[in-house]
N, C-alpha and C positions, 0 to 999 in steps of 0.2 A: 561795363558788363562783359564778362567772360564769354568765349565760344558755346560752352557747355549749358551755362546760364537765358544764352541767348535764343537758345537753339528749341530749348524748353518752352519758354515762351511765346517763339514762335509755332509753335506744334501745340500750345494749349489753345491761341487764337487760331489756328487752323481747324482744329476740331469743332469749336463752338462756332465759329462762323460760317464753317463751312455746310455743317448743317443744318442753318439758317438757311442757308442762300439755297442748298438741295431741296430743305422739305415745304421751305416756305414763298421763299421772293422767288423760287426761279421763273416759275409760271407770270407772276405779277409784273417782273421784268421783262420781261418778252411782250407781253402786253401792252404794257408801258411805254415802251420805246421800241418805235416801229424801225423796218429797216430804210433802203432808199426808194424804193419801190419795188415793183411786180417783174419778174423774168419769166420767160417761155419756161415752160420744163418738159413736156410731152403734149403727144395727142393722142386720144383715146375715143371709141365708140360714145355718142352722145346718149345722155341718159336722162331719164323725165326730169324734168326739172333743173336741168341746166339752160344759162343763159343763151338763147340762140346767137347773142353778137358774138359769139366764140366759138363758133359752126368755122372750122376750114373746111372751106369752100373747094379748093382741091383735092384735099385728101377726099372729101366726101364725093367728087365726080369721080374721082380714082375707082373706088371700092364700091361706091351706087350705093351708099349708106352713110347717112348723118354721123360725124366724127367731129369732136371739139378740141378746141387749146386748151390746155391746161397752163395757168400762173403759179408761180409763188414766189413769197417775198423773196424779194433781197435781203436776206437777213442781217451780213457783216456788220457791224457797227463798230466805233471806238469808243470807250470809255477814258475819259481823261479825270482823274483826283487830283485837284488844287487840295493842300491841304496847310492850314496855317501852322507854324511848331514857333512862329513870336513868341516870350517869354509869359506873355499872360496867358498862354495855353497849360501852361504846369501849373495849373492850380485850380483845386480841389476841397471841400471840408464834408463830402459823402466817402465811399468808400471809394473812389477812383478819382482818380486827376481827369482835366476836360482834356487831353489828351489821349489817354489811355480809351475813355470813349470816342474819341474820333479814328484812332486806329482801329477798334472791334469794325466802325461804321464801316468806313473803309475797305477793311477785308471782307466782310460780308457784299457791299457792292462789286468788287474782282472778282469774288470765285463767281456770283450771280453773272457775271459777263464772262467768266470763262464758261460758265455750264451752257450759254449760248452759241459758245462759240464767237465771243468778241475778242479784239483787244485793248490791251488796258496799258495807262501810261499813268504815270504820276511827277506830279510840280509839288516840291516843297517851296515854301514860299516864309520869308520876316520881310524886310524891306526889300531884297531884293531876293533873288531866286539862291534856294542853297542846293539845291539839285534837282534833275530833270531824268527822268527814266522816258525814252520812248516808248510807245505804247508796240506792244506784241502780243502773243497768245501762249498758254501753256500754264502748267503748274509751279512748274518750277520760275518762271515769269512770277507768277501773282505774292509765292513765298521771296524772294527777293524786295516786293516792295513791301511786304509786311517785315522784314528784318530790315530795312531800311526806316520804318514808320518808329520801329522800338527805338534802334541805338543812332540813326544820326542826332549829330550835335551840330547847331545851327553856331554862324557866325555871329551873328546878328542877334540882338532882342525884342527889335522894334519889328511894328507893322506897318504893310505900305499894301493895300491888295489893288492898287489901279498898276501898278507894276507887274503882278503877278499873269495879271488878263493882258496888258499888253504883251507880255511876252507868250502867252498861250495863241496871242493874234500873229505873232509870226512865227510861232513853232506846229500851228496846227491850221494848214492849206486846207482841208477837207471839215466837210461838219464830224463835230462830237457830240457826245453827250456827258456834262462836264458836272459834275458835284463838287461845289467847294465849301470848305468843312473850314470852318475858323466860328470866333466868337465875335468877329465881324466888331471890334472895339476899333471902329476905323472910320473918318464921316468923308474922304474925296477919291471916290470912286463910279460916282454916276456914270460921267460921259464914258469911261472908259467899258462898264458894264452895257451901257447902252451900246457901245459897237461891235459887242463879241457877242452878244445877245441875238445882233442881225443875223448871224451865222449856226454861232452852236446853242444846242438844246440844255440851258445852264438852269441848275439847280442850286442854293446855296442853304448850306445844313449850318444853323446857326447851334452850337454846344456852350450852354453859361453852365453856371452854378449859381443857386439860387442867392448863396451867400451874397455873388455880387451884387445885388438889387438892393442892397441898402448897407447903412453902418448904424449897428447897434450903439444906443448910448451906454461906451464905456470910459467917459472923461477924458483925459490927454493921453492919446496914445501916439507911437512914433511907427510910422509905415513908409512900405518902397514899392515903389511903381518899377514890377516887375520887369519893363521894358526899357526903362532910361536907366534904373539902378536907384534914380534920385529918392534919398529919405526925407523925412519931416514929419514936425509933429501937428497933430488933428487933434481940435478940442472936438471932442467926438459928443459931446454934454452942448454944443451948440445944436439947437434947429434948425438955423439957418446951414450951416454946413453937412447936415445931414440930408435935408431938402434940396440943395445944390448938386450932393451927391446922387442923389436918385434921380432926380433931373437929368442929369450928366451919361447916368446908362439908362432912362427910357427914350431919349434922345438917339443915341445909338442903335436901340431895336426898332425904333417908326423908321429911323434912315433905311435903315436893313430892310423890313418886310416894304414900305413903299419905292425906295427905288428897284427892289426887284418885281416887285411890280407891275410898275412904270412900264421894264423895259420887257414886260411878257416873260419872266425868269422866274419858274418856281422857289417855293420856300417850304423851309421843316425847322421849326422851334423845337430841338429838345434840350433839356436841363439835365445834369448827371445827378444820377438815379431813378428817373425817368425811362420807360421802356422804349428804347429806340427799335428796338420789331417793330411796336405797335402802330409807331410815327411813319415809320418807313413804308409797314405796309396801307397804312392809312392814304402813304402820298399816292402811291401806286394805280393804288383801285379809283381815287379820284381822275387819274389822267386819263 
């Protein structure tokens, strides 16, 4: 992908997600995820109906008239994007690849934590880690990991996600708030999710295509599993192998939505073509 080419794309996904995150999530995210708690910020004349536990006591013998604390959140949060770019992520039979919807997801969660005033870090992740952006604040920050989501090219095809979490456990001392966006075709990652869970506020955005939830019967056909390269041929006209097959990825969605679960870790099923607004903001208002 050229400069020029690149540069486009980045500015079409900025437009459209960014007034997602403006007209829609900003509010809901704020909401959503609280900051670390409450700081002083003034004191002012007390007024009906404020809580008396917040009477200073000094200021008000000072002046010989009731004067309260005022609080507010600690707002700063981190936003950390796991995001899988494994080989089974380029694949698609709507009008977009499950990647291409995980990048929209994505920059729509950034700008929504820039319009807070967060910072936002991003992990690309196949079996091992292909790059690490620390988290910061700014515009020019949030477009960097969006031109980063288009054109890197991973090393690797495979997925590994208990590598990805352990390394977010020792790249990330302080709590986040962590979305990871894979299609989660992955079953050894409990315990590892279970101890990153103790800490940060994890969400995991599962993106299929519907296509993969079964194999039509179309006789022997010859197919390659995206992530090892490996070909062969599928008598696709058997039952038994088509029932093995769906077996094989409903298997991988119960792991998914029950271990995260388990370990108190939100979850979002979207399929591409499906409205990830709607999902998104569905999780939102639940929390």
């Amino acid at each position: 992908m050229d400069t020029k080419e690149l540069l486009k794309k980045v500015r079409k996904i900025e437009i459209k997600t960014r007034r997602l995150s403006d007209n829609v999530f900003g509010g809901e995210y704020h909401s959503a995820f609280k900051g670390r708690g409450m700081m002083f910020s003034e004191v002012r004349q007390y007024q009906f109906g404020d809580d008396v536990r917040n009477i200073d006591w000094n200021v008000t013998a000072r002046y010989n008239e009731p004067y309260v604390k005022v609080f507010e959140e600690e707002r700063e949060l981190t936003l950390m994007l796991m995001v899988d770019i494994s080989g089974s992520e380029f694949f698609g039979t709507k009008n977009q690849f499950k990647n291409e919807v995980v990048t929209e997801i994505a920059a729509t969660l950034a700008f929504s934590a820039m319009q807070n005033n967060d910072k936002t870090g991003l992990i690309l992740f196949s079996d091992k880690i292909e790059l690490f952006i620390p988290p910061k604040k700014g515009k020019s920050h949030v477009l960097r990991i969006i031109r980063e989501l288009l054109e890197f090219e991973p090393k690797s095809n495979r997925t590994n996600l208990s590598e990805a979490l352990k390394f977010l456990r020792n790249v990330m001392k302080k709590k986040a708030i962590v979305f990871i966006l894979s299609d989660f075709i992955d079953d050894a990652y409990r315990d590892t999710l279970k101890i990153a869970a103790r800490k940060h506020d994890i969400t995991g955005i599962r993106v299929y295509d519907e296509a993969e939830k079964s194999i039509p019967n179309l006789g022997m056909v010859q197919m390659e599993d995206q992530e090892t390269g490996e070909r062969l041929y599928v008598n696709t006209a058997s039952r038994a192998v088509r029932n093995n097959y769906y077996r094989f990825h409903r298997e991988r969605e119960d792991y998914f939505l029950e271990t995260f679960s388990k370990t108190g870790a939100g979850t979002i099923n979207c399929s591409v073509g499906e409205s990830y607004v709607k999902k998104l903001l569905g999780y939102f208002q639940r929390r």
